[in-house]
C-alpha positions in Angstrom: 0.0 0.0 0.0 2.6 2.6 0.9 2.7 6.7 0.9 -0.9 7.2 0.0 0.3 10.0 -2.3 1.8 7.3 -4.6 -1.0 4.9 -5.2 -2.2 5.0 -9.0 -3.8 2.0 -8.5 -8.2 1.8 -7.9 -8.2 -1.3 -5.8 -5.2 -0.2 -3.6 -6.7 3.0 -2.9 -10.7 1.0 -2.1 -8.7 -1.0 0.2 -6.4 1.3 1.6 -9.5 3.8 2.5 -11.8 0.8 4.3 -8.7 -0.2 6.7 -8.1 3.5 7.7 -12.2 3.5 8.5 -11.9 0.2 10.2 -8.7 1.0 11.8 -10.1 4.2 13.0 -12.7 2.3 14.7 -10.5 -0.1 16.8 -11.0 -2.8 14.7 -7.9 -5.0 13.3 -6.9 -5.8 9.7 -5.1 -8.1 7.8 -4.4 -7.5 3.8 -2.7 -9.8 1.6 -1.4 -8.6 -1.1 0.7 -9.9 -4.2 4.0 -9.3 -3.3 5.7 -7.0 -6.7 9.2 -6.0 -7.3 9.7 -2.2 -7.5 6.2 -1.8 -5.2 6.1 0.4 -2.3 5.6 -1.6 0.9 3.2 -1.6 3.7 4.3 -3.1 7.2 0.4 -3.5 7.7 0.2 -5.3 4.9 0.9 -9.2 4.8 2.9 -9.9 0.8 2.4 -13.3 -0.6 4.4 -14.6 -3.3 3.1 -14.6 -6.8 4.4 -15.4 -10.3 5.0 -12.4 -11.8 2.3 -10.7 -14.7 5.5 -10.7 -17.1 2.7 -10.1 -19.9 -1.4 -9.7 -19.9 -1.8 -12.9 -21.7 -4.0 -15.9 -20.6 -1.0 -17.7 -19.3 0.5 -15.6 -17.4 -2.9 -13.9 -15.8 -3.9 -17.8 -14.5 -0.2 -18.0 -13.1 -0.5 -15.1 -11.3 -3.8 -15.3 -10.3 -3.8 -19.1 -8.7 -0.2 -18.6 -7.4 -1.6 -15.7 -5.0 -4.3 -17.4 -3.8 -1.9 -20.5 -2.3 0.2 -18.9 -1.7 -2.5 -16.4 0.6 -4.1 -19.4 2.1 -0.5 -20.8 3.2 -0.3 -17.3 5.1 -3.5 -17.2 6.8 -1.8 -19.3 9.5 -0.6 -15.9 10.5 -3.5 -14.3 10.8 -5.0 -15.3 13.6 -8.7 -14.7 14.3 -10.9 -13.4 11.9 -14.6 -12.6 11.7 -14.8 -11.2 8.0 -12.9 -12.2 4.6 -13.7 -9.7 1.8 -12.6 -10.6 -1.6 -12.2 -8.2 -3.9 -12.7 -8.6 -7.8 -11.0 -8.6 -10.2 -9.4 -10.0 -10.4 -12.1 -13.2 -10.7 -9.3 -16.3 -9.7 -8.6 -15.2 -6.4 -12.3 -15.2 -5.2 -12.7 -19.3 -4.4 -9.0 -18.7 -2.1 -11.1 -16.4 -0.1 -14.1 -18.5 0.0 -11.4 -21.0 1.3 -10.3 -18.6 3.7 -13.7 -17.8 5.2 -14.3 -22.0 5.7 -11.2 -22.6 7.7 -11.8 -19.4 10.0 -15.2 -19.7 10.1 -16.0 -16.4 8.8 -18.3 -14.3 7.1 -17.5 -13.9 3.1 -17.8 -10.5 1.6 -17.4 -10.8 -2.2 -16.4 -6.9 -3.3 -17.5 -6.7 -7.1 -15.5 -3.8 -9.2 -16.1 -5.5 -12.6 -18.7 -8.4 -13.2 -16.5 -11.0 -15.0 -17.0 -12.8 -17.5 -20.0 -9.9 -18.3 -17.5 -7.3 -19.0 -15.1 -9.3 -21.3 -18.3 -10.3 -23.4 -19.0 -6.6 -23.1 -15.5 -5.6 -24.2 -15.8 -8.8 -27.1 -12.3 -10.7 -25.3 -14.2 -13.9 -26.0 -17.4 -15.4 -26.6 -20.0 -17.2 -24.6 -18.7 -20.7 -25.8 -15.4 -19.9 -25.2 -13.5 -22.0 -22.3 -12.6 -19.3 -20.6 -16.3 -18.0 -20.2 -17.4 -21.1 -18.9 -14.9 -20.9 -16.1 -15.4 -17.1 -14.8 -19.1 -17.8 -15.2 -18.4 -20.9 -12.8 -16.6 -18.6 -10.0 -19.1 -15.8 -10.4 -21.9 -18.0 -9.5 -19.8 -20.1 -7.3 -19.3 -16.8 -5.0 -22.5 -15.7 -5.5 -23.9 -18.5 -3.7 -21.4 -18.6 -0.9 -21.0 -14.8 0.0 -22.5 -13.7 3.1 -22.7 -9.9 1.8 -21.7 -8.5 -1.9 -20.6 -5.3 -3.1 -20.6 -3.5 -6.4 -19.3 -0.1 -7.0 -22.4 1.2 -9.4 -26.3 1.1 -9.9 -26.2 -0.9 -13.0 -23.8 -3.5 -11.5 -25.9 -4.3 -8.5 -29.2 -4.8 -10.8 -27.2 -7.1 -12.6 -26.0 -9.0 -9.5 -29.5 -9.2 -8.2 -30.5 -11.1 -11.3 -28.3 -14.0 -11.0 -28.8 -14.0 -7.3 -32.1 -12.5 -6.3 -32.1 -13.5 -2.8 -28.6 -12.3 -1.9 -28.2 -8.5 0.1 -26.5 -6.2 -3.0 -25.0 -3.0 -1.6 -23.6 -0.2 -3.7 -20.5 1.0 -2.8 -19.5 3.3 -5.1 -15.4 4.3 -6.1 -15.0 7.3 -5.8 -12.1 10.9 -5.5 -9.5 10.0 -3.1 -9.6 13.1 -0.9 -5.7 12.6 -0.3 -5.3 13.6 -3.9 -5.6 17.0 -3.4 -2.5 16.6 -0.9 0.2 16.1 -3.9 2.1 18.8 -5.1 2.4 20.7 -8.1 5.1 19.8 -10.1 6.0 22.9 -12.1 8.5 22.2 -14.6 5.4 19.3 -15.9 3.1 21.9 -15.4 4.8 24.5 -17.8 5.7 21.9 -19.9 1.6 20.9 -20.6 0.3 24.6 -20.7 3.0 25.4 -23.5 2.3 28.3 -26.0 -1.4 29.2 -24.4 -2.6 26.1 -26.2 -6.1 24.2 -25.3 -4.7 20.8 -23.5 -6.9 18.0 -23.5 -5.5 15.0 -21.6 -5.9 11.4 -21.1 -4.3 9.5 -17.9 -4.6 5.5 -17.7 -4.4 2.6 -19.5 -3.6 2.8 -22.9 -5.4 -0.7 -23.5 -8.7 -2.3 -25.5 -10.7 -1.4 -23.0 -10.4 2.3 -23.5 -11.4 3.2 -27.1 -8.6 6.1 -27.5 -8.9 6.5 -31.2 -11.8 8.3 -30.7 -9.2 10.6 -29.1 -7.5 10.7 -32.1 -10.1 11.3 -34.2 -10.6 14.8 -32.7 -7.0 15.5 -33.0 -7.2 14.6 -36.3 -10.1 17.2 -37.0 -8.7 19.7 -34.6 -5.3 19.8 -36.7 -7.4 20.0 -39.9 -9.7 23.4 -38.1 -6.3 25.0 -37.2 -7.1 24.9 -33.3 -4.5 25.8 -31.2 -5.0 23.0 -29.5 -2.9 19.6 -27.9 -3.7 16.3 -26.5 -1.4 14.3 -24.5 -1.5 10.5 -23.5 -0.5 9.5 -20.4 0.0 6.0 -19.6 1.2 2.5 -20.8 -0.6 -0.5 -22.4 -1.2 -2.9 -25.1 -2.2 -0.4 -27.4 0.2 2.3 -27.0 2.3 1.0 -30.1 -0.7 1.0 -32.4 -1.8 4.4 -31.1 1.7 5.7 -31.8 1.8 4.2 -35.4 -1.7 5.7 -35.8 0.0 9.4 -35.0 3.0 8.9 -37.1 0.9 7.8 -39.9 -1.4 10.7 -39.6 1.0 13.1 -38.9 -0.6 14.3 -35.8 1.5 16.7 -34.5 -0.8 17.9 -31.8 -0.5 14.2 -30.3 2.0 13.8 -27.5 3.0 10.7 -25.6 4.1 11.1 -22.0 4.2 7.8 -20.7 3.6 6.5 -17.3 3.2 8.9 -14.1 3.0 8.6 -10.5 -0.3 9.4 -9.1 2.0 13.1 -7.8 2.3 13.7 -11.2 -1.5 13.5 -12.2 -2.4 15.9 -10.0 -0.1 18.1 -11.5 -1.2 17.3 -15.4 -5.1 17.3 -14.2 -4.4 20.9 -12.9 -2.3 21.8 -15.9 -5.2 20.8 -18.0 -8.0 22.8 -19.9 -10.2 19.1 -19.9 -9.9 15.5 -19.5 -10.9 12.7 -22.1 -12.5 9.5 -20.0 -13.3 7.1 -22.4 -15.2 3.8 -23.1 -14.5 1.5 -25.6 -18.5 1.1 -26.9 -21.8 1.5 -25.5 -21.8 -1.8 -23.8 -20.5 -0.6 -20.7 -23.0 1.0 -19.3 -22.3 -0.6 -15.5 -18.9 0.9 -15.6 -17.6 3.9 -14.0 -13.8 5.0 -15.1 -12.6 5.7 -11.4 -10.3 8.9 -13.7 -13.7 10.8 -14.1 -13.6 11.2 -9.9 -10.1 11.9 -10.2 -10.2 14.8 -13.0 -13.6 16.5 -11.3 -12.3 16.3 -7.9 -9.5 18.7 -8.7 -11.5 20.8 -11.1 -11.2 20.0 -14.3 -13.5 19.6 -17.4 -14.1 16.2 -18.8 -15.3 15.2 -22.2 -17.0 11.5 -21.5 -17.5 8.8 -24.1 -19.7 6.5 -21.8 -23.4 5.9 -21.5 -24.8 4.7 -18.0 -23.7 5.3 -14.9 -20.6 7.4 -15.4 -22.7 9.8 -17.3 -24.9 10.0 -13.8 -21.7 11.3 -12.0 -20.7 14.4 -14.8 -24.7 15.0 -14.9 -24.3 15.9 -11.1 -20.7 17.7 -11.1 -22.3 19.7 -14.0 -18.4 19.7 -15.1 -18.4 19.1 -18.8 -19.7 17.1 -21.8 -20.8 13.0 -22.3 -21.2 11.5 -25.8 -22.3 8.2 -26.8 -19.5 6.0 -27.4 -18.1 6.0 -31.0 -20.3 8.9 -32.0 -17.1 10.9 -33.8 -19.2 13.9 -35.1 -20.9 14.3 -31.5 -17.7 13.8 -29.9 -16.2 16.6 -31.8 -19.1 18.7 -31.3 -18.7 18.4 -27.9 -14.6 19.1 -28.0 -16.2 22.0 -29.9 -18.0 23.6 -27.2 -15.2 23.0 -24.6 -12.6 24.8 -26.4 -15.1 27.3 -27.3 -16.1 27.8 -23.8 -14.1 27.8 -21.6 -15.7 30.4 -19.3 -18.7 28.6 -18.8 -16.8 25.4 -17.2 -15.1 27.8 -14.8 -18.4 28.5 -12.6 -19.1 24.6 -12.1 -15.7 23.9 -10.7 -16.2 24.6 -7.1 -19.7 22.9 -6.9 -17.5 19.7 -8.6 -15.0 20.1 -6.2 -17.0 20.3 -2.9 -19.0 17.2 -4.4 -16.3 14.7 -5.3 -14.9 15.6 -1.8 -18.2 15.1 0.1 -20.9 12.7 -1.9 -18.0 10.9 -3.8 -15.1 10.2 -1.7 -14.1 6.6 -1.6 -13.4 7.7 2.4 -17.4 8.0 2.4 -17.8 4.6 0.6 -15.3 3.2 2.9 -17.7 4.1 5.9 -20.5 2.7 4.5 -18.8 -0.8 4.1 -18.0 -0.5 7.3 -21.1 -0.6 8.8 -22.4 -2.9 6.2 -20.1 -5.5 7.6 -20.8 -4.7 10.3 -24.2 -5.3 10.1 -22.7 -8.8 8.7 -21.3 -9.9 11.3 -24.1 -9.5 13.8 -25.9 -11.8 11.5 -23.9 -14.8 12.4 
C-alpha cells in the first residue's frame, strides 16, 4: 500500500481507505497482497508470493492469479482470528481462495464486485459465450455468488445485474470514488509548464492505454482539430497494449498535436489534471453502461472539465458535477461537437468547478464509501 500520495492504482486506494475506516474504529486488519518487485511496501500489509504478470496474456494472468491465492491461504496461518474475509474482484481467480479462507476461519465472506467477469469481457468482445474461458469465470461468479454472506458492487447498473443472478442475496452499492488525499500532492511545475506550452487548449488522457479504452476516438478529434487549425494539444498519459498502435496511428497521420508522455506517479497526475484545460475518459462502446472510469472522480475532484465517451452510470456522475460534456461511445461527429463547445467555452466550465470540487470531496469520496462498508459488515457480522 505505501505513501498514500503514490497509489495509481483503484483497488489499492478501495482497500487502503476501508482499513483506515476500520482502523479508526479499533477494529484490526489483515491485507494480503501480491507481493511486486519495485512496489512500495506496507508493514500492515501481509505480501504473498506470486508469479509475476510478465505479460497480460491468458497464461500468465492464471499463473499469477492461482499462485496468489496459495500462496494467501498458506499465510492465513498468521492471521489469527478473523470474523470477515472480503474478496475483492477482479481479479475473478482469487475469489474461491477467499471463500477458502472464510471455511477454515469460520467467517463471514464479503465478495467486493468492481467488474462483473465474465460480463465485462463479453461486453469488451475478449471472447465469446462458448469460449472456455467463459465457462470458467461464469463458474466462479456463481460459485461466489452462492457462498458470500454480503456483496458489493461499485455502481447502480452492476448491483441490478448481480440481483438477477442471485435474487435473494443482500446487494450493496458502494460506489469508487475521489481520493480526498489527492488534493494533498504537489504541483510539479517544470510538468506543469511543460503541458500549458504556448497558451494552447490541453486535452488529456491519464490510464491505461489498453482495449478497453477506445482512445482513437481521441484521435479522431485531434485529427479534426489539426485540420480546423485549433491551437489545441492532447497528451496521452499511460502504458498499455495499445500504445504501439496508437503511436503508429499518429505517425501515420501526422498528428502533430498528439503527444505521448508515458507512465506517471499518481503526484504527477495531480499536476497534469491541474495543468489541463479538460480531461478525455473514455469507453471503448456502449456496452459498458455498469462501468464507471474511477479517472472521471479523479479529473472533477481537482476541477477540471471532462469530455466522456460512456453511457450509463458514469454519465450520472458528470450529470451531477455539471463539469463538462458525455457523448455516446463512438459517436465521432458528437464527440467533436462536444470538443467543440469546450474549447469554445471555456468560461462557462469555470463556474461549475467549485460545486465539482465540494461534491467529489463530500458525496463521492471513496473515504465516504469506505464508511458505509464499514457498517455494512458490520451489520454482517451480527448476523452470524
Amino acid at each position: 500500500m505505501g505513501d498514500p500520495y503514490l497509489i495509481d492504482n483503484p483497488c489499492t486506494k478501495r482497500i487502503r481507505a476501508l482499513k483506515e475506516a476500520l482502523k479508526l474504529q479499533g477494529h484490526r486488519v489483515v491485507i494480503m497482497a501480491p507481493d511486486i518487485k519495485g512496489n512500495a511496501r506496507d508493514p500492515e500489509v501481509t505480501y504473498c508470493p506470486a508469479i509475476p504478470l510478465r505479460k497480460k496474456n491468458v497464461f500468465y494472468r492464471l499463473a499469477n492469479g492461482i499462485s496468489f491465492a496459495i500462496s494467501s491461504i498458506c499465510s492465513l496461518r498468521k492471521a489469527g482470528r478473523i470474523d470477515i474475509v472480503l474478496t475483492t474482484t477482479p481479479p475473478a481467480l482469487i475469489s474461491p481462495a477467499g471463500w477458502l479462507m472464510a471455511k477454515i476461519k469460520h467467517a463471514r465472506l464479503v465478495y467486493d464486485v468492481r467488474d462483473i467477469w465474465p460480463d465485462v469481457a463479453l461486453e469488451m468482445n475478449e471472447f465469446t459465450e462458448d469460449s472456455i474461458y467463459y465457462k470458467i469465470f461464469r463458474f466462479i461468479r456463481d460459485f461466489m455468488l452462492r457462498h458470500a454472506d454480503l456483496i458489493t458492487a461499485v455502481s447502480d447498473g452492476k448491483v441490478n445485474k448481480l440481483k438477477e443472478y442471485a435474487p435473494q442475496k443482500r446487494i450493496v452499492k458502494i460506489p469508487n470514488g475521489f481520493d480526498v488525499y489527492f488534493l494533498q500532492n504537489k504541483l510539479n511545475t517544470a510538468l506543469y509548464k511543460k503541458i500549458a506550452m504556448n497558451g494552447n487548449f490541453v486535452c488529456v488522457y491519464t490510464g491505461n492505454l489498453g482495449l478497453a479504452q477506445g482512445l482513437r476516438q481521441l484521435l479522431y478529434i485531434a485529427d479534426k482539430a489539426k485540420k480546423s487549425g485549433l491551437h489545441a494539444v492532447f497528451w496521452l498519459y499511460g502504458k498499455g497494449a495499445e500504445e504501439q498502435e496508437l503511436r503508429e496511428h499518429v505517425r501515420e497521420h501526422r498528428l502533430d498535436n498528439v503527444f505521448f508522455g508515458g507512465k506517471l506517479s499518481n503526484r504527477d497526475i495531480f499536476t497534469v489534471l491541474k495543468a489541463a484545460d479538460i480531461s478525455f475518459v473514455p469507453l471503448v462502446n456502449e456496452n459498458l453502461k455498469d462501468s464507471i472510469p474511477t479517472k472521471i472522480y479523479e479529473a472533477l475532484g481537482v476541477g477540471c472539465p471532462v469530455l466522456l465517451a460512456a453511457e450509463g452510470d458514469a454519465v450520472s456522475v458528470l450529470e451531477d458535477a455539471g463539469l463538462g460534456i458525455a457523448v455516446r461511445p463512438n459517436q465521432m461527429e458528437a464527440l467533436w461537437n462536444a470538443f467543440l463547445r469546450l474549447y469554445n467555452d471555456k468560461e462557462s466550465m469555470e463556474h461549475q468547478k467549485k460545486h465539482a470540487m465540494e461534491l467529489m470531496q463530500n458525496q463521492y469520496s471513496i473515504q465516504r464509501s469506505a464508511q458505509v462498508l464499514v457498517k455494512e459488515l458490520k451489520k454482517c457480522v451480527r448476523s452470524k
